[in-house]
C-alpha positions as CSV (number, residue, x, y, z in Angstrom):
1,X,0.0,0.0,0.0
2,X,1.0,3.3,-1.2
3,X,0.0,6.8,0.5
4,X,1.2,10.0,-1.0
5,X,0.5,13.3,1.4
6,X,1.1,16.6,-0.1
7,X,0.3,19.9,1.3
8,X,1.7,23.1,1.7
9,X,4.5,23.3,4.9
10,X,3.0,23.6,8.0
11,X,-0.4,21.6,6.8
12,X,0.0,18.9,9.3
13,X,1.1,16.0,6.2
14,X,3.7,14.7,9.1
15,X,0.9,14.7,12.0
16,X,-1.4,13.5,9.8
17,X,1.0,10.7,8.3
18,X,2.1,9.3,11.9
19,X,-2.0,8.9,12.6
20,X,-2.8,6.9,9.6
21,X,0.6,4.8,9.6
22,X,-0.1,3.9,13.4
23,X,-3.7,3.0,12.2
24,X,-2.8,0.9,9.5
25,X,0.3,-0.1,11.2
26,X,2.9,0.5,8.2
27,X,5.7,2.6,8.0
28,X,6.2,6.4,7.6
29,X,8.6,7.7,5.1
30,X,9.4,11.2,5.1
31,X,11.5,12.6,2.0
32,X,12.2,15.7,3.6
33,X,13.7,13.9,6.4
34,X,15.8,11.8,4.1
35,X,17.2,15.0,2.3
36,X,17.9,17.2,5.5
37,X,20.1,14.0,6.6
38,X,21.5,13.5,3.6
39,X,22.6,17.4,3.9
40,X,23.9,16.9,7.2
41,X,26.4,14.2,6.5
42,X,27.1,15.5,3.0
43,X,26.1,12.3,0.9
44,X,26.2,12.4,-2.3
45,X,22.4,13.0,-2.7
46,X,23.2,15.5,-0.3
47,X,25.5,17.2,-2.2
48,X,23.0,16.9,-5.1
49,X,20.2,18.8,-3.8
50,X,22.5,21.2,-2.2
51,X,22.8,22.4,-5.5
52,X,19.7,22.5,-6.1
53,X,18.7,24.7,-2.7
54,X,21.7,27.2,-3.2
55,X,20.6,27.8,-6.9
């Protein structure tokens, strides 16, 4: 099973995510969690979308 939130930042798609993962018992995956980490210990994703930010 797939869920896709979107919404502006500050909408609640986080809040809202950690509700319906712990009804449905699956996993959350955040992308914007992924990147900030990857910018923290300057992978090479990291590095990537650093580019990206800083353009």
């Amino acid at each position: 099973m797939n869920i896709i939130l979107l919404g502006a930042p500050g909408a609640g798609k986080g809040t809202q995510a950690e509700v319906i993962c712990d009804k449905l018992q699956i996993p959350t995956i955040s992308t914007g969690n992924i990147i900030r980490e990857a910018l923290k210990t300057g992978t090479e994703m990291g590095l990537k979308a650093k580019s990206f930010m800083e353009a």
